[in-house]
C-alpha positions as CSV (number, residue, x, y, z in Angstrom):
1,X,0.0,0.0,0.0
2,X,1.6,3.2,-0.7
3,X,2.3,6.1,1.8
4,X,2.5,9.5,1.2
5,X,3.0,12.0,3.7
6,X,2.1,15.2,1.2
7,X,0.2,16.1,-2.6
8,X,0.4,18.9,-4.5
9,X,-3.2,20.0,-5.8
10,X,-2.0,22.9,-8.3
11,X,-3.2,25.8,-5.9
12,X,-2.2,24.4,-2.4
13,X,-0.7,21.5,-0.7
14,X,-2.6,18.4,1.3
15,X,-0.2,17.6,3.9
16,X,-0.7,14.6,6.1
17,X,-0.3,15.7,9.7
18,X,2.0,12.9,11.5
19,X,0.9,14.3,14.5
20,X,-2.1,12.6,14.6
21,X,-0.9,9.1,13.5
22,X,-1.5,6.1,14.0
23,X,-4.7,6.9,15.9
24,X,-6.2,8.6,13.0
25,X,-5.6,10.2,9.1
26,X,-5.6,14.1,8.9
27,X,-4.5,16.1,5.9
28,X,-4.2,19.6,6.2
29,X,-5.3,22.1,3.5
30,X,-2.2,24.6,3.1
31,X,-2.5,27.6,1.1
32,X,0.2,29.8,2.0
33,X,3.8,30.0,3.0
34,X,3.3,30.8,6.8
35,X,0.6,27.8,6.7
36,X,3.4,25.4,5.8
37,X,6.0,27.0,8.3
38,X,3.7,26.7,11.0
39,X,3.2,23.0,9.7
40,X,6.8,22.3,9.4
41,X,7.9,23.9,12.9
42,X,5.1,21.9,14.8
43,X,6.0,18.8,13.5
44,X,2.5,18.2,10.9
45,X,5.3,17.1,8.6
46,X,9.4,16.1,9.8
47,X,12.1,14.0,8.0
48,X,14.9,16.3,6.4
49,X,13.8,15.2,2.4
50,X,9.9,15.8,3.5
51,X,10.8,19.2,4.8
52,X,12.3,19.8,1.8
53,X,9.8,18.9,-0.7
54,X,7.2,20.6,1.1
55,X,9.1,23.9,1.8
56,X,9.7,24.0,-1.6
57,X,6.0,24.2,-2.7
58,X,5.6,26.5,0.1
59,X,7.7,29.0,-1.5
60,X,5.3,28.2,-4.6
61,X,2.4,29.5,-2.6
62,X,4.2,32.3,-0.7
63,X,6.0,34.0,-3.6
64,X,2.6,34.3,-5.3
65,X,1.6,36.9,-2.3
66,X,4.6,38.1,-0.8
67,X,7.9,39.2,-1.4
68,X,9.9,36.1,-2.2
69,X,13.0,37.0,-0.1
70,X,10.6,37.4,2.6
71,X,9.2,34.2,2.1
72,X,12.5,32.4,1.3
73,X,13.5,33.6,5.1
74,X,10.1,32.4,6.9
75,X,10.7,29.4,5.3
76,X,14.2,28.8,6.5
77,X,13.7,29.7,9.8
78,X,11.0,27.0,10.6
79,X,14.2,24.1,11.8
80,X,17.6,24.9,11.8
81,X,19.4,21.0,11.4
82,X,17.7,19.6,8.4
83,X,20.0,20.5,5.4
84,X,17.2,19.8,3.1
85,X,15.4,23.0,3.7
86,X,18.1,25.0,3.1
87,X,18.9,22.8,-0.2
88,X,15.4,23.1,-1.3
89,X,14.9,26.7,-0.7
90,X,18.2,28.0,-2.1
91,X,17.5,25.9,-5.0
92,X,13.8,27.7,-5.3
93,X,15.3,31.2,-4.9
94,X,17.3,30.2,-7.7
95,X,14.9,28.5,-10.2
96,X,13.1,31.9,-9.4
97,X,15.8,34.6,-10.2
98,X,16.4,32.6,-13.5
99,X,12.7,32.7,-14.8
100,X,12.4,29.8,-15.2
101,X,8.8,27.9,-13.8
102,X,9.1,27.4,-9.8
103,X,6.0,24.8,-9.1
104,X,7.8,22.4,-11.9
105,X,10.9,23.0,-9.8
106,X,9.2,22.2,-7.1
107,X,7.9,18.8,-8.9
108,X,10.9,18.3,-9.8
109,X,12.5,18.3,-6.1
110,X,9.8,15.8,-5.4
111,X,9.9,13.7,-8.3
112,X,14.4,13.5,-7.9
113,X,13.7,12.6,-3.8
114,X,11.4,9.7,-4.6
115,X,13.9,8.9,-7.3
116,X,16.5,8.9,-5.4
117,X,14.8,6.9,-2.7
118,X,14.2,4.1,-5.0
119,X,17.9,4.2,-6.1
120,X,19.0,3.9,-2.5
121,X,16.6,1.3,-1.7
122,X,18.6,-1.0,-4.6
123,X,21.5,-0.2,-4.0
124,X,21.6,-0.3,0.0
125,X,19.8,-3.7,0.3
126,X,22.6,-5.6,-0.9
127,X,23.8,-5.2,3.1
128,X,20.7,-7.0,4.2
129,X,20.7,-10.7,3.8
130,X,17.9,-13.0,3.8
131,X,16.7,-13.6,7.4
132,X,18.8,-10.5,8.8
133,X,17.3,-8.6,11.8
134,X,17.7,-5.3,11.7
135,X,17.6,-2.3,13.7
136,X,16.5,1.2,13.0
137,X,15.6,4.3,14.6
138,X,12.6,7.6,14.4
139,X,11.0,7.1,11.1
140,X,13.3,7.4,7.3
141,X,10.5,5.9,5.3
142,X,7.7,7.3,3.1
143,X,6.6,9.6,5.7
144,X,10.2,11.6,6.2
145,X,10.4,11.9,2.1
146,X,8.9,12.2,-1.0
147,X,8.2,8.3,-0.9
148,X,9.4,4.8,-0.2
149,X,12.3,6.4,2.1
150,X,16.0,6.1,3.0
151,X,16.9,3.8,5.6
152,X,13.4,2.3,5.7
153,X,13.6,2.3,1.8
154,X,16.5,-0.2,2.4
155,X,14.2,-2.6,4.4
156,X,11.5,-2.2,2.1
157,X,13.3,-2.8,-1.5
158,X,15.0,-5.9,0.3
159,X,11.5,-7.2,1.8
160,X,9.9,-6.4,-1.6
161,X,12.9,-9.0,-3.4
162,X,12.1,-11.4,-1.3
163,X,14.3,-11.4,1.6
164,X,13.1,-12.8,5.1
165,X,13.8,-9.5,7.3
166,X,12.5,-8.8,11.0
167,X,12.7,-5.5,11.8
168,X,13.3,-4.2,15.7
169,X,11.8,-0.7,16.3
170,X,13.5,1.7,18.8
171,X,10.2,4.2,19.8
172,X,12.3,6.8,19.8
173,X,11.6,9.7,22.4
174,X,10.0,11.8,23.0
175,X,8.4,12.4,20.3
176,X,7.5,8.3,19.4
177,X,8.5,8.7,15.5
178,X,9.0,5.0,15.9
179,X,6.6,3.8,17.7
180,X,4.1,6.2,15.7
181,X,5.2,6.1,12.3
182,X,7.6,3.7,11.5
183,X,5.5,0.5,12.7
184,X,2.5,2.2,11.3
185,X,4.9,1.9,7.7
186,X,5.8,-1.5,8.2
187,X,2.1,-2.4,9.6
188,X,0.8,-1.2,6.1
189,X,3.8,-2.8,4.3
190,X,3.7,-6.3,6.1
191,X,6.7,-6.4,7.4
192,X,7.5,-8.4,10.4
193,X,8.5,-5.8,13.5
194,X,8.9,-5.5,17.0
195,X,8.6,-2.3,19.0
196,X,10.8,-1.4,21.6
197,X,12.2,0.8,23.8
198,X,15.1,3.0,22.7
199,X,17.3,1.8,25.6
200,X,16.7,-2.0,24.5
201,X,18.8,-1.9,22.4
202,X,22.0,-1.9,23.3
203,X,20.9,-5.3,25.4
204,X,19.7,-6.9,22.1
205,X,23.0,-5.9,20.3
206,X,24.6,-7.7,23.6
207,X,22.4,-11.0,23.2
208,X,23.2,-11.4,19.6
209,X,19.5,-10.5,17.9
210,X,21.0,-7.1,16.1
211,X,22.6,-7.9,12.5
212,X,23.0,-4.7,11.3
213,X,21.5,-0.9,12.3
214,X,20.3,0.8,9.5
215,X,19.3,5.1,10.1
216,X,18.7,8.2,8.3
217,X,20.1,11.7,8.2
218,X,19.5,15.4,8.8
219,X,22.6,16.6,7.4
220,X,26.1,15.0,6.7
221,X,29.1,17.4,6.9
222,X,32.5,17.1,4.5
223,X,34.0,14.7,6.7
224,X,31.4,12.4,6.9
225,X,29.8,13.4,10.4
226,X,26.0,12.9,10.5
227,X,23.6,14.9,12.5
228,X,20.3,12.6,12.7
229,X,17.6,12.4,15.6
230,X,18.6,12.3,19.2
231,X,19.8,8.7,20.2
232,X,21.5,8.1,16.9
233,X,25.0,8.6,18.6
234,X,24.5,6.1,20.9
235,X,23.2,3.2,18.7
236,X,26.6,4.1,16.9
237,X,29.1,3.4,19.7
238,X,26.8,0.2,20.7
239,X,27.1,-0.7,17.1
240,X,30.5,-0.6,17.3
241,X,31.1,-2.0,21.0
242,X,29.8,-5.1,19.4
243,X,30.9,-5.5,15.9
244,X,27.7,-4.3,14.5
245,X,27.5,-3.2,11.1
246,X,26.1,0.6,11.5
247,X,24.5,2.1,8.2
248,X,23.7,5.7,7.0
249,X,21.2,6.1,4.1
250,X,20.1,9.5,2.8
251,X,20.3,11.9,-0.9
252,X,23.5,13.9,-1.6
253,X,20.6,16.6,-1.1
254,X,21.2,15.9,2.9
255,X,25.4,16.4,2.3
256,X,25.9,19.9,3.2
257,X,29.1,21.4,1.3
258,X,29.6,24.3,3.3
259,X,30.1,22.4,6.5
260,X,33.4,20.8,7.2
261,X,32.7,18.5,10.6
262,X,29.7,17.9,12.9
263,X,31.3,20.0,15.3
264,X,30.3,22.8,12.7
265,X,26.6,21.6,12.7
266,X,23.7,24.0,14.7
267,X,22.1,21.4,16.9
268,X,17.6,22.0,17.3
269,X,16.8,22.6,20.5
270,X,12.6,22.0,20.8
271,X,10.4,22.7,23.7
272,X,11.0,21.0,26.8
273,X,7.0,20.1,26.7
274,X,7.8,17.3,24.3
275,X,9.7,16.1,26.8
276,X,7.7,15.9,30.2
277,X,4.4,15.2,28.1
278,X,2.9,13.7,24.9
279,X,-0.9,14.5,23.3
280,X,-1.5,16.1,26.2
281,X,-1.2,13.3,28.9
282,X,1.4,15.1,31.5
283,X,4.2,12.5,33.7
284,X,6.5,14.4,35.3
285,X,6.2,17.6,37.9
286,X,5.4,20.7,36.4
287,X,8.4,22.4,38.2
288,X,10.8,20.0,36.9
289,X,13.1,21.3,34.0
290,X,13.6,19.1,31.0
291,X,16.8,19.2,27.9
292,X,15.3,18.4,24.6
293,X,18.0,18.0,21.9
294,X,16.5,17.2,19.6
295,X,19.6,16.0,17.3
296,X,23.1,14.3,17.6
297,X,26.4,14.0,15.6
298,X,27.7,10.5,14.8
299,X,30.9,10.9,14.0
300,X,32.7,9.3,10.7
301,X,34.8,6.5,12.7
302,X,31.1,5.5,13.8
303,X,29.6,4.7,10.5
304,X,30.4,1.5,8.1
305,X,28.7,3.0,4.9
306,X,26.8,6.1,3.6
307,X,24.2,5.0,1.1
308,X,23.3,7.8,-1.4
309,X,21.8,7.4,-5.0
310,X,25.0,7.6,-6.3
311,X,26.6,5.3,-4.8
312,X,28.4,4.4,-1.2
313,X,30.7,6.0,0.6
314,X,32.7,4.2,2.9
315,X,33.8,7.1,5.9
316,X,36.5,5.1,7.4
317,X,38.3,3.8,4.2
């Protein structure tokens, strides 16, 4: 069954609100440029390629009213990691300056990301072999791009060739992308998966029961540093304590040229709400302070492969 977590409609853009899954399907109606910052801030739509494609037909809809500089920075202000906003709207401001059509730049955005997607998906499943459990982390399928996704696009071109694959789920705090999306994904996809807890992990890893740890990215510097969801670090170093293949999938689109090391990356910082409660349901004291990074760096030495379209890079080598 196919997922798609956005559609352009000629004159505005349906955007599935993740916020609301699993429980229920909402699309919002957007119309204009501050609708789909406001959309893109609170989390309706997330995953670095998403953000792009959808920022991109947001400066569609916003230069049609305002200024388009003006647009271009209301845009780019709505989340500071994800290089594919940045890549998406410099790209716009471009196509825009030269004359030349902006929605079928915008199409075009989208139709290169679910290329893209599909490429990866061929050309990273020859790491998963047939009965391999896998691990992966937040959501980097359909939902977080223009379709079929990065590291879940992996897992899904391998289960679609036939491959026996079971995959384990970390939920992924605080806010459940995991737990949310990602086994809603495979759910729809049939693919054998088991939720768990992000701390889990490293146990399973310990017992044997991980192959190989498969994740997405946010933005991947010169040297080959990723900056992904919160938690991603860790799953590297556990990878590596035991010998554990650790993958990186995403579009050169994600590889930021301008930024030499992770050290170099600006790290989101969300409300600490998301952290002391979910949908409303409050669990910790109200005078109780919480951190919510919302990113991390995995450095190079961490990382076995990066899986692009193109090709893979191999950090360490």
């Amino acid at each position: 069954m196919e997922v798609r977590a956005f559609y352009w409609e000629d004159d505005h853009l349906l955007l599935l609100d993740q916020r609301e899954l699993p429980q229920k399907e909402v699309w919002l109606e957007l119309r204009d440029h501050k609708a789909v910052a406001k959309a893109i801030k609170e989390m309706a739509v997330r995953g670095a390629p998403a953000i792009g494609c959808v920022a991109a037909y947001g400066f569609v809809l916003g230069v049609k009213k305002e200024d388009p500089q003006k647009v271009y920075e209301v845009l780019k202000s709505t989340r500071p990691t994800a290089y594919n906003l940045f890549w998406a709207l410099d790209r716009m401001m471009k196509a825009l300056k030269e004359g030349r059509d902006i929605t079928e730049e915008a199409i075009s955005i989208e139709r290169e990301d679910y290329e893209a997607n599909r490429r990866m998906g061929e050309i990273g499943s020859q790491f998963i072999d047939d009965g391999m459990r896998v691990l992966t982390h937040c959501n980097t399928g359909a939902l977080a791009t223009a379709g079929w996704g990065t590291a879940l696009g992996v897992i899904r071109s391998a289960h679609y060739s036939g491959k026996r694959i079971h995959v384990f789920v970390n939920e992924t705090r605080p806010y459940m992308q995991g737990a949310r999306l990602t086994a809603w994904e495979l759910l729809k996809e049939g693919i054998p998966h088991t939720l768990i807890t992000d701390m889990t992990a490293g146990f399973l890893m310990k017992k044997g029961l991980i192959d190989a740890v498969f994740v997405g990215a946010d933005r991947i510097t010169k040297r080959g540093d990723v900056a992904n969801k919160i938690g991603t670090y860790t799953l590297s170093v556990l990878a590596k304590t035991h010998n554990i293949p650790f993958y990186v999938v995403a579009p050169t689109s994600t590889f930021d040229p301008n930024m030499e090391s992770g050290e170099d990356v600006p790290i989101e910082e969300r409300s600490e709400e998301e952290v002391k409660s979910f949908k409303g349901c409050h669990f910790s004291p109200k005078e109780t302070k919480a951190l919510h990074i919302a990113f991390d760096i995995t450095p190079a030495e961490n990382i076995t492969a990066i899986i692009t379209e193109k090709g893979i890079i191999y950090p360490n080598r």
